[in-house]
N, CA, C and O atoms as a printed pandas DataFrame, in Angstrom:
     atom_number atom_name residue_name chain_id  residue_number  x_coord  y_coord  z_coord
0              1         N          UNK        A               1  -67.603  -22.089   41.183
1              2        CA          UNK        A               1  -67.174  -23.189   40.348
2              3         C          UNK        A               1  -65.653  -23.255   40.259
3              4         O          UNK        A               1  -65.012  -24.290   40.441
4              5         N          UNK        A               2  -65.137  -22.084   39.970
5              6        CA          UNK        A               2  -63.394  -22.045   39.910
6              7         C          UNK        A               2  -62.875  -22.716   41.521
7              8         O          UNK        A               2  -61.837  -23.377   41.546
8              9         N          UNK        A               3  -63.432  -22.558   42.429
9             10        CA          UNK        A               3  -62.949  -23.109   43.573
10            11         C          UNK        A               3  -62.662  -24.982   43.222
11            12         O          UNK        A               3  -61.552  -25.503   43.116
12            13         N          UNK        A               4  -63.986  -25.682   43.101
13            14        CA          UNK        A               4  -64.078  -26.958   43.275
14            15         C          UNK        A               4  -62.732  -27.332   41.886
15            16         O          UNK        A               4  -62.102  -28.388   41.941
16            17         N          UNK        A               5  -62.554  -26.593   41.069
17            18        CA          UNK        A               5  -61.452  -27.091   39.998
18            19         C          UNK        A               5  -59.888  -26.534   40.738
19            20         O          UNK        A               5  -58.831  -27.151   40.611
20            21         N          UNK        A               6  -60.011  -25.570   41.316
21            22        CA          UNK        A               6  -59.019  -25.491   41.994
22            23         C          UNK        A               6  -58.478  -26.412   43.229
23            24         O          UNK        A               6  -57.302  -26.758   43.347
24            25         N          UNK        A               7  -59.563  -26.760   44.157
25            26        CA          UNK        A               7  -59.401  -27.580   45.022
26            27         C          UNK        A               7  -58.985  -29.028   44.402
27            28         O          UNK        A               7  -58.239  -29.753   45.061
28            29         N          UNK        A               8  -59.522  -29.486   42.996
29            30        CA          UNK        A               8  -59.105  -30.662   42.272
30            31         C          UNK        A               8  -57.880  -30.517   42.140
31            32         O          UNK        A               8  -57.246  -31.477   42.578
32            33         N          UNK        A               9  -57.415  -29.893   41.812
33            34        CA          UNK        A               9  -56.363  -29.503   41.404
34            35         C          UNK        A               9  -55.499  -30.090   42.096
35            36         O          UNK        A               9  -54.805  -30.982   41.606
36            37         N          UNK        A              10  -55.354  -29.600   43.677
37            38        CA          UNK        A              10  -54.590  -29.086   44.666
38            39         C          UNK        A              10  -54.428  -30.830   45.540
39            40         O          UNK        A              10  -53.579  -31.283   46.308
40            41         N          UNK        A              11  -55.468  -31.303   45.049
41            42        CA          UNK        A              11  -55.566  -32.824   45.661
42            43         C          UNK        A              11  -54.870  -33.400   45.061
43            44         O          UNK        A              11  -53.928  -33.907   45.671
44            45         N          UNK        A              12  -54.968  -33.614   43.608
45            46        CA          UNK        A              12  -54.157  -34.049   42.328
46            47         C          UNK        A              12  -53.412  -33.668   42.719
47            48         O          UNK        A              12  -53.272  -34.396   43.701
48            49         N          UNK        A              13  -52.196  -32.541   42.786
49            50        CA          UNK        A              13  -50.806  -32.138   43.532
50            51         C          UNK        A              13  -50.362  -33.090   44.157
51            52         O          UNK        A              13  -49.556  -33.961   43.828
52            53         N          UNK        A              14  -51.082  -32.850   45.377
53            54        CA          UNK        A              14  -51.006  -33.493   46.651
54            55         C          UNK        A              14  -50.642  -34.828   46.898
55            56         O          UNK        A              14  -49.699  -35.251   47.567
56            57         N          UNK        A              15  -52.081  -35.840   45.860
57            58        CA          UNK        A              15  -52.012  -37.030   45.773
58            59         C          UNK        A              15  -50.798  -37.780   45.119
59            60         O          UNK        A              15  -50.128  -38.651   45.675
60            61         N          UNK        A              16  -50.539  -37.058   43.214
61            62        CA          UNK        A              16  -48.892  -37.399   42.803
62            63         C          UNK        A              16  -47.903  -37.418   43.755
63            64         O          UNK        A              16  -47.225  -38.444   43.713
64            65         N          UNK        A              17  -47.509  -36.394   44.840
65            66        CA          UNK        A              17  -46.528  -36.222   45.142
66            67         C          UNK        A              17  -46.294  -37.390   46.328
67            68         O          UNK        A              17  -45.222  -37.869   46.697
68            69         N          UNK        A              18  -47.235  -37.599   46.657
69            70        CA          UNK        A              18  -47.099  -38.610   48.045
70            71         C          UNK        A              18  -46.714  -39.669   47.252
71            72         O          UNK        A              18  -45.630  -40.235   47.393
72            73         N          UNK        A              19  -48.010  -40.143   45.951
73            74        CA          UNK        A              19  -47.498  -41.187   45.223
74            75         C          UNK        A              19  -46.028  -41.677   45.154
75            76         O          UNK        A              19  -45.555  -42.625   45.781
76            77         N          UNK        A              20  -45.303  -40.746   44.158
77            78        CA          UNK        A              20  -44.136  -40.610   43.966
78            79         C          UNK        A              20  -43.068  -40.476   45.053
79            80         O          UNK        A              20  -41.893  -40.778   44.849
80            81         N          UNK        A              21  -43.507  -40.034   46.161
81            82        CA          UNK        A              21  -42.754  -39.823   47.320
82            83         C          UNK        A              21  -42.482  -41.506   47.854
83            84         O          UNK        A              21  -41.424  -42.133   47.908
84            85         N          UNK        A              22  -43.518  -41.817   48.118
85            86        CA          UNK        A              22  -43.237  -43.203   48.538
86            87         C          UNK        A              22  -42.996  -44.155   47.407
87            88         O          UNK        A              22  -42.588  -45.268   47.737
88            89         N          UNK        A              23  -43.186  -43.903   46.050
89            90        CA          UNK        A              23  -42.606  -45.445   45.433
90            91         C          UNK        A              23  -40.943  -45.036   45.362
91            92         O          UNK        A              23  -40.158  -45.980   45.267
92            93         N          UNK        A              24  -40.440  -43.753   45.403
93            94        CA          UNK        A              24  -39.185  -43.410   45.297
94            95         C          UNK        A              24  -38.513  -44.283   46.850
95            96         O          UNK        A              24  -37.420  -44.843   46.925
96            97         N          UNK        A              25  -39.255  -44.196   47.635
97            98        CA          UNK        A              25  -38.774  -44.242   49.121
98            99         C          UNK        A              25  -38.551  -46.185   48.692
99           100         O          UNK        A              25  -37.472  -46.703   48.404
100          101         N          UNK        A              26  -39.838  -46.874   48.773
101          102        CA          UNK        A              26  -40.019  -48.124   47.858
102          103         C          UNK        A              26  -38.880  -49.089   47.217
103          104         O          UNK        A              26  -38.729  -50.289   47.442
104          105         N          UNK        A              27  -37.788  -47.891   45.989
105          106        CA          UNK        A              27  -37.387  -48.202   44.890
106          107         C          UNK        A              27  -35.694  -47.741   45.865
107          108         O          UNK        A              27  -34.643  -48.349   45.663
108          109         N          UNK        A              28  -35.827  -46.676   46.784
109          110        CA          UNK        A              28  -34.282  -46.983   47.216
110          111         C          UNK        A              28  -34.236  -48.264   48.288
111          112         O          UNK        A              28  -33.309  -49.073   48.237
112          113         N          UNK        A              29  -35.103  -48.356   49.071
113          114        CA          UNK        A              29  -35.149  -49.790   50.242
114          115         C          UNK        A              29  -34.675  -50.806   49.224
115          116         O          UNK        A              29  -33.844  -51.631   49.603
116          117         N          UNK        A              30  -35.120  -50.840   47.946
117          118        CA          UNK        A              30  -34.754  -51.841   46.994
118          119         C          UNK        A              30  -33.444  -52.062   46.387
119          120         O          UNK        A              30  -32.832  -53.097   46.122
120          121         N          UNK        A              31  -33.158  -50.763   46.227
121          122        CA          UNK        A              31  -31.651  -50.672   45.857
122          123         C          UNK        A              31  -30.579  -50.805   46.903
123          124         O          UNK        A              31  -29.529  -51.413   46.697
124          125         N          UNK        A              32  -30.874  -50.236   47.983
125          126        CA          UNK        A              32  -29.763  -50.683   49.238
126          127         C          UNK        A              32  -29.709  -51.943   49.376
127          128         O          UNK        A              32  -28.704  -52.545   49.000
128          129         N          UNK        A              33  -30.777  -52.604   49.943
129          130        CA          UNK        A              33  -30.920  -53.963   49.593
130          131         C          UNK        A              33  -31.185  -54.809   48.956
131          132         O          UNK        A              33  -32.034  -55.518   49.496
132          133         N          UNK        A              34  -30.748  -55.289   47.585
133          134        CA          UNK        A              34  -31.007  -56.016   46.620
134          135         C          UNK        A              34  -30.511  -57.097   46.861
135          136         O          UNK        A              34  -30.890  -57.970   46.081
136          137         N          UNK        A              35  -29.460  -57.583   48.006
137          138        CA          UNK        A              35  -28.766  -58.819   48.002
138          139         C          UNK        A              35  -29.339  -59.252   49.214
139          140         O          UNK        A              35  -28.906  -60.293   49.708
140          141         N          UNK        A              36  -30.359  -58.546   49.849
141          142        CA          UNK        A              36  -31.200  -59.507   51.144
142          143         C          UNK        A              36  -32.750  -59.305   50.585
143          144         O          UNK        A              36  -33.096  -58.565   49.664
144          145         N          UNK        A              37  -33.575  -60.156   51.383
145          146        CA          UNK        A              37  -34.581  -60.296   51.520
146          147         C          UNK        A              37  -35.358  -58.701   51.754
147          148         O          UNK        A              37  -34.473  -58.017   52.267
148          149         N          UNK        A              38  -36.110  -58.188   51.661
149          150        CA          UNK        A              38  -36.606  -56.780   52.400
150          151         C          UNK        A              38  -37.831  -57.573   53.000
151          152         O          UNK        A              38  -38.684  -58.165   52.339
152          153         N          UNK        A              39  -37.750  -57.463   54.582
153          154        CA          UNK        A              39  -39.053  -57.470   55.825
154          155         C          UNK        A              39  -39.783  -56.222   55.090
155          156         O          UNK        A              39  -39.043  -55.301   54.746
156          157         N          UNK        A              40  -40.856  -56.135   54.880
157          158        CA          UNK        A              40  -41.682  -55.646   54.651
158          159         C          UNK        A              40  -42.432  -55.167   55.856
159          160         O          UNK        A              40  -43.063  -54.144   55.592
160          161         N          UNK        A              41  -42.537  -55.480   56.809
161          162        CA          UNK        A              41  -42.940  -55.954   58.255
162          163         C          UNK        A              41  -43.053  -54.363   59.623
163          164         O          UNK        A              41  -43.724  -53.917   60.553
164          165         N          UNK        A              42  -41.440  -54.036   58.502
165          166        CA          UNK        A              42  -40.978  -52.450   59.365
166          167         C          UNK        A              42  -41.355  -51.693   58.968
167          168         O          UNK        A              42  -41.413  -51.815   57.745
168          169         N          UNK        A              43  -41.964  -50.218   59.563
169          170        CA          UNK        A              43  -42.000  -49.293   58.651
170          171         C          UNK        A              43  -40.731  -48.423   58.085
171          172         O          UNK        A              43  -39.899  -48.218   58.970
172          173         N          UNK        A              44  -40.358  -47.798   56.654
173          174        CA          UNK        A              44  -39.437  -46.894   57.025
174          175         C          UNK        A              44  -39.218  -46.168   57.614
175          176         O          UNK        A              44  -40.070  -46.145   58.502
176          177         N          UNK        A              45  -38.074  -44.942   57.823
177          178        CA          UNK        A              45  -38.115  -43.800   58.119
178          179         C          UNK        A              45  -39.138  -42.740   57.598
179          180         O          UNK        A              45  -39.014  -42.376   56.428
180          181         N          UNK        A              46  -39.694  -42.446   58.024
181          182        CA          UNK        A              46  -40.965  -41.304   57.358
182          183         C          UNK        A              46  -40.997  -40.089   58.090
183          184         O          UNK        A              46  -41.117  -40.034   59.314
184          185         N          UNK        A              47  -40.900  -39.207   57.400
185          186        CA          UNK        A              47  -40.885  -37.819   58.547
186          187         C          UNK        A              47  -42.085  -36.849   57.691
187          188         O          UNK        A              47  -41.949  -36.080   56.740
188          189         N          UNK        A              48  -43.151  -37.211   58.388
189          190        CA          UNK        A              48  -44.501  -36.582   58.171
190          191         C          UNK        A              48  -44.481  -34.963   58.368
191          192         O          UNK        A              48  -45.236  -34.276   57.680
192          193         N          UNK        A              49  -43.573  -34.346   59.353
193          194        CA          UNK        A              49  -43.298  -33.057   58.888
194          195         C          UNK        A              49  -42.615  -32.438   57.317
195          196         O          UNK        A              49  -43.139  -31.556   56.638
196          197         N          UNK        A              50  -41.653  -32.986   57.075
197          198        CA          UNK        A              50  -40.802  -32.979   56.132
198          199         C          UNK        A              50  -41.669  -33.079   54.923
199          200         O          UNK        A              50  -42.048  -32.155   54.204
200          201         N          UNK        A              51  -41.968  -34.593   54.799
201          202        CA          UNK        A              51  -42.888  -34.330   53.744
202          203         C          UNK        A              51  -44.294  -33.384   53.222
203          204         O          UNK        A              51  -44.581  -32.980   52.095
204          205         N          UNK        A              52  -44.968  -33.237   54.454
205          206        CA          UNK        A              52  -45.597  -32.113   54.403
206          207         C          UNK        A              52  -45.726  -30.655   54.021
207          208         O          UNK        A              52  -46.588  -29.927   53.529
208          209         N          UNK        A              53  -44.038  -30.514   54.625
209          210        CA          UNK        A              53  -43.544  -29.720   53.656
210          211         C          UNK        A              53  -43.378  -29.444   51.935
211          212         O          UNK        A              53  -43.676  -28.678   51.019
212          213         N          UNK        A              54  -42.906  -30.272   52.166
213          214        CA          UNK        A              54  -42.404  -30.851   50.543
214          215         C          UNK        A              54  -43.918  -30.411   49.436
215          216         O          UNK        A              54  -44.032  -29.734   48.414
216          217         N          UNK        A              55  -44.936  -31.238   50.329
217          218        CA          UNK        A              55  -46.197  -31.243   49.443
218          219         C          UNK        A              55  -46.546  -29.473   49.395
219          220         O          UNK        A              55  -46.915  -28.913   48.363
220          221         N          UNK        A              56  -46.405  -28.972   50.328
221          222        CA          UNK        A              56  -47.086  -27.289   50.673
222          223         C          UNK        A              56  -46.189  -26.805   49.924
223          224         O          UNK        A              56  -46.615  -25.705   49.572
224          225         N          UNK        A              57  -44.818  -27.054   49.304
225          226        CA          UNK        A              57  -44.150  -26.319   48.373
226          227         C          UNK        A              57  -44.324  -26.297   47.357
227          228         O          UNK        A              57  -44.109  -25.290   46.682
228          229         N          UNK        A              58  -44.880  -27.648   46.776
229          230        CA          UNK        A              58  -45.392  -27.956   45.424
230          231         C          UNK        A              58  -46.412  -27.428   45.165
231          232         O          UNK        A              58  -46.555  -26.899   44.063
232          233         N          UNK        A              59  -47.513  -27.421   46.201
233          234        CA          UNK        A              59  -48.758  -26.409   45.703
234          235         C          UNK        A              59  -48.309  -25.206   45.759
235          236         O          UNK        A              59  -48.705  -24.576   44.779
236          237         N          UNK        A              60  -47.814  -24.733   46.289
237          238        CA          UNK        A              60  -47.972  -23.136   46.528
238          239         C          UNK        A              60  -46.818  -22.710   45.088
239          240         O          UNK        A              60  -47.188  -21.751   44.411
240          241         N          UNK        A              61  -45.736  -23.280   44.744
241          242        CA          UNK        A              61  -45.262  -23.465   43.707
242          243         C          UNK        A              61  -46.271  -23.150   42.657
243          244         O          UNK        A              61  -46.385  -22.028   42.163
244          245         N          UNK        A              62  -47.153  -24.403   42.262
245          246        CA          UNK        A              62  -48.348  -24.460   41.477
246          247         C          UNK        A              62  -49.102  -22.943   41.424
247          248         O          UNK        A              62  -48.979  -22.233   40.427
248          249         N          UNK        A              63  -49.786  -22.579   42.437
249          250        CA          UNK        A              63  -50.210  -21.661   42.484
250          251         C          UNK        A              63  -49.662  -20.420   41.947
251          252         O          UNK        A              63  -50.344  -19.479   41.542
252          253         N          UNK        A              64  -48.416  -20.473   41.969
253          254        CA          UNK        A              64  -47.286  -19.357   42.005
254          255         C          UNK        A              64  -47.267  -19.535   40.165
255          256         O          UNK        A              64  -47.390  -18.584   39.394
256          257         N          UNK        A              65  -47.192  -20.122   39.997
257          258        CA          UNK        A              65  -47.254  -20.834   38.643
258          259         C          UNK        A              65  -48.284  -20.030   37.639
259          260         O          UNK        A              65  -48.008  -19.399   36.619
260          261         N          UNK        A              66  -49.569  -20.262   38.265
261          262        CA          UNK        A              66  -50.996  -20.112   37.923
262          263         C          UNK        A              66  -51.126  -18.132   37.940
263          264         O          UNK        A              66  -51.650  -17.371   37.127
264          265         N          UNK        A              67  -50.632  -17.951   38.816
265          266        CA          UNK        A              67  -50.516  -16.278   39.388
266          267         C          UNK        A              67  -49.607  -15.956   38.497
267          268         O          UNK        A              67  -50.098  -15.027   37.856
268          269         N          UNK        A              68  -48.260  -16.265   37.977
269          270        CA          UNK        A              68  -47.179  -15.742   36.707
270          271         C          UNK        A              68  -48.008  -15.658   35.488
271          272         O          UNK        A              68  -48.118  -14.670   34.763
272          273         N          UNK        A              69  -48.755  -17.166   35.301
273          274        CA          UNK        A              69  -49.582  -16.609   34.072
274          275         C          UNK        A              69  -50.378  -15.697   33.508
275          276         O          UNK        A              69  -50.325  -15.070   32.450
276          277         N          UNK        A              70  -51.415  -15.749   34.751
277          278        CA          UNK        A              70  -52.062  -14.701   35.053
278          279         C          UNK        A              70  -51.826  -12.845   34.714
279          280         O          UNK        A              70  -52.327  -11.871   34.151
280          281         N          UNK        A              71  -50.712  -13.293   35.514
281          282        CA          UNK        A              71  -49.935  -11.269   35.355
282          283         C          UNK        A              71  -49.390  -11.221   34.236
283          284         O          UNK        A              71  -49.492  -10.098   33.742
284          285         N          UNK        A              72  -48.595  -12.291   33.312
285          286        CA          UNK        A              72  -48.259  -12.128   32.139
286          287         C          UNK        A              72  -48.955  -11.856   30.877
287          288         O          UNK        A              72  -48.529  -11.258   29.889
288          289         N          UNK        A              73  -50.429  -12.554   31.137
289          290        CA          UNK        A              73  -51.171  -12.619   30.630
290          291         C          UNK        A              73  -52.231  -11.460   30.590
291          292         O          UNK        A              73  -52.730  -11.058   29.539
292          293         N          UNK        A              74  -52.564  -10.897   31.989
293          294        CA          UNK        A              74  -53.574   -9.667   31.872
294          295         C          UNK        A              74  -52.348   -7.958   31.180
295          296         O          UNK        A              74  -52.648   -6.952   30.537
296          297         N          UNK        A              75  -51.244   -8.377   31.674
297          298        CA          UNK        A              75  -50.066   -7.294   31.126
298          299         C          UNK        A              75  -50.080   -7.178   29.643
299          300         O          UNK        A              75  -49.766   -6.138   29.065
300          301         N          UNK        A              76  -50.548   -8.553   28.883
301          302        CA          UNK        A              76  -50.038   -8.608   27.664
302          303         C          UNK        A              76  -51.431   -8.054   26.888
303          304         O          UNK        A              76  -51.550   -7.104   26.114
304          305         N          UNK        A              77  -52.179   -8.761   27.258
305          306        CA          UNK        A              77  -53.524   -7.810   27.059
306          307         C          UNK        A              77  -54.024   -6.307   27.239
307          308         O          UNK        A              77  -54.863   -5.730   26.548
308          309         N          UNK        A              78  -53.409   -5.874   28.183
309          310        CA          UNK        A              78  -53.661   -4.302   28.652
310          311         C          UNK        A              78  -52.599   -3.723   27.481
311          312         O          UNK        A              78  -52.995   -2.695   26.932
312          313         N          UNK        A              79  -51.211   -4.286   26.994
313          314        CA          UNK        A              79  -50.891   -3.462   26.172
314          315         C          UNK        A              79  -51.301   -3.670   24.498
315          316         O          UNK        A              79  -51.467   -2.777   23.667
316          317         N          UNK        A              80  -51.393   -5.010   24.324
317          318        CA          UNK        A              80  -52.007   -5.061   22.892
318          319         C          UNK        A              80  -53.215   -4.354   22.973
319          320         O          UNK        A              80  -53.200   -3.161   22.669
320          321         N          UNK        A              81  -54.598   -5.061   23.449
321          322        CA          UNK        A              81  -55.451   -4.547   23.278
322          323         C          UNK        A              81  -55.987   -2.802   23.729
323          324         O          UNK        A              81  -56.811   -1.967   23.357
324          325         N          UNK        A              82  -54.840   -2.973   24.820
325          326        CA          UNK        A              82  -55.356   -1.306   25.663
326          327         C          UNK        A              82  -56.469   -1.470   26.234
327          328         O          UNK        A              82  -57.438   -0.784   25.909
328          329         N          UNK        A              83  -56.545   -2.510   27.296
329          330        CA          UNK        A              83  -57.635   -2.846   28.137
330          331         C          UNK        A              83  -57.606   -2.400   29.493
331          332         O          UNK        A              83  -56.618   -1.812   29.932
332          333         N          UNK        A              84  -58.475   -2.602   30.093
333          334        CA          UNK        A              84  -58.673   -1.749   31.285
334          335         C          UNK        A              84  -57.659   -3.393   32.367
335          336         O          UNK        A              84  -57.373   -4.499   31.909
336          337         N          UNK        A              85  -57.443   -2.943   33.550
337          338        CA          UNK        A              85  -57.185   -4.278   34.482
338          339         C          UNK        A              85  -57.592   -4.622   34.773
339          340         O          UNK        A              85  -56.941   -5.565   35.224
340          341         N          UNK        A              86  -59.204   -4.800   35.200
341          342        CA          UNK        A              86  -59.810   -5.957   35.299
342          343         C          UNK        A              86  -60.391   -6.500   34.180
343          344         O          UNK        A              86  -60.579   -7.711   34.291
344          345         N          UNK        A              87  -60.830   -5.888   32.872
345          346        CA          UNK        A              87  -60.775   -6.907   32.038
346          347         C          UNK        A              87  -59.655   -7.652   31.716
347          348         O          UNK        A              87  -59.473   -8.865   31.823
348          349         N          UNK        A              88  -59.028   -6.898   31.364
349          350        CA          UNK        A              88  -57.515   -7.898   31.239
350          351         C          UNK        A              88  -57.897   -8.911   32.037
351          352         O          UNK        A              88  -58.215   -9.896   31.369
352          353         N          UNK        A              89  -58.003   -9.079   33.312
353          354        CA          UNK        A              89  -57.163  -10.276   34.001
354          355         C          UNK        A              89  -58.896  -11.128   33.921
355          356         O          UNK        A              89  -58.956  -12.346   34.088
356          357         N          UNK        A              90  -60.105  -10.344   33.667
357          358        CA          UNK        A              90  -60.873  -11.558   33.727
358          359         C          UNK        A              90  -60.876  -11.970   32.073
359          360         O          UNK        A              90  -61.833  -12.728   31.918
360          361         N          UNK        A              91  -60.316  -11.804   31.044
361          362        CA          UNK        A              91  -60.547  -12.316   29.879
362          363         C          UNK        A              91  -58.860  -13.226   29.986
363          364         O          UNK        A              91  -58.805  -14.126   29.148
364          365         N          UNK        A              92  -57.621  -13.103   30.830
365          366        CA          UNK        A              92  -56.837  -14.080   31.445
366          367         C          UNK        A              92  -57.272  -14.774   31.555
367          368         O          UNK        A              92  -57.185  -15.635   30.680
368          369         N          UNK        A              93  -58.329  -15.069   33.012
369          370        CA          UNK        A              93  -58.616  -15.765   33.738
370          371         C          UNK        A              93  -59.600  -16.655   32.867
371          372         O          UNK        A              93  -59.614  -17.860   33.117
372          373         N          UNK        A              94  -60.263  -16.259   32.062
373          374        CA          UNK        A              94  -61.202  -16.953   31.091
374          375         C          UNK        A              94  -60.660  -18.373   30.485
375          376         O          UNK        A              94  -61.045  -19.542   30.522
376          377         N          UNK        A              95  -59.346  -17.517   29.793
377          378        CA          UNK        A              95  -59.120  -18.042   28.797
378          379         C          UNK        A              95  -57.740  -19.287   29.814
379          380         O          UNK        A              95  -57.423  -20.445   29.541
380          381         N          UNK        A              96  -57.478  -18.799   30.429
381          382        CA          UNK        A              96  -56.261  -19.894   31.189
382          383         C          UNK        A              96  -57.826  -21.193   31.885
383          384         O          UNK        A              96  -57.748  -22.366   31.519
384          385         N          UNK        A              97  -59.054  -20.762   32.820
385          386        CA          UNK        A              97  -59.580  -21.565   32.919
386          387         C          UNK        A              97  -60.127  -22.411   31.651
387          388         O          UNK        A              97  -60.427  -23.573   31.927
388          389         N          UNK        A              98  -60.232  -22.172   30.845
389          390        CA          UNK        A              98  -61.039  -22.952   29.253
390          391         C          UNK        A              98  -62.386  -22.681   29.083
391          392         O          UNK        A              98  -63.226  -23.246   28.382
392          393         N          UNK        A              99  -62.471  -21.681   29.868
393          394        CA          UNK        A              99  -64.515  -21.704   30.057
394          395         C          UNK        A              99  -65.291  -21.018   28.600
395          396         O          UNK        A              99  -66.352  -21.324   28.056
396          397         N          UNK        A             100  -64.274  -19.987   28.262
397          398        CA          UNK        A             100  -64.392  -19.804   26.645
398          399         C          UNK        A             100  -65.723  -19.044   26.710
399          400         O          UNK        A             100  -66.574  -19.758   26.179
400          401         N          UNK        A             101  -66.334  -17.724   27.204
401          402        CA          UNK        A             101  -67.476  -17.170   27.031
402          403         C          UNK        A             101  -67.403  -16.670   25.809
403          404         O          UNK        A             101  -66.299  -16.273   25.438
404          405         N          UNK        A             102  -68.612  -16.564   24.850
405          406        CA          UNK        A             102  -68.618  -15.815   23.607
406          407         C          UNK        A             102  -68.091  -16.844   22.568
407          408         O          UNK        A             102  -67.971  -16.523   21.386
C-alpha cells in the first residue's frame, strides 16, 4: 500500500513541475514579446534532457526530504522513549504516513 501513495506522490511531483515549467516558459515568450503578436504556431526551445533533469531532482529532493524526517524522527524516539531501531523508525513511519495503528 505505501508504494501506490508513494508512486502518487512522485507523479504529483512530476506533474506540478512540468506544469509550472511550461506556464513559466508561456509567461516569459509573453514578456519578451508583449509589443508583437506571439505565432503560437512554433514550438519553443525545449530541452527534454534538461528538464528531465530538473524533474529527477525534485523527486529525489522529495524523497531526501521524506528520509530526513524519518531519521529525525526514529532518533528522537530511540532517545525519549528508549526504543529499539526498528520500532523507532516503524512507529516514524506510522505516524509520518497517517495510518495511525492503535
Amino acid at each position: 500500500f505505501f508504494g501506490v501513495v508513494l508512486i502518487g506522490v512522485a507523479a504529483g511531483v512530476i506533474i506540478h513541475t512540468l506544469e509550472a515549467k511550461a506556464e513559466d516558459k508561456i509567461n516569459r515568450l509573453r514578456e519578451q514579446h508583449h509589443d508583437v503578436e506571439l505565432d503560437f504556431g512554433h514550438q519553443p526551445a525545449f530541452n527534454l534532457e534538461r528538464e528531465t533533469r530538473r524533474v529527477f531532482l525534485d523527486v529525489l529532493c522529495s524523497f531526501a526530504m521524506i528520509g530526513i524526517s524519518l531519521a529525525i524522527g526514529s532518533a528522537t524516539m530511540m532517545q525519549l522513549e528508549d526504543w529499539s531501531a526498528a520500532d523507532a523508525f516503524y512507529f516514524s513511519m506510522v505516524t509520518i504516513t497517517t495510518v495511525g495503528y492503535g
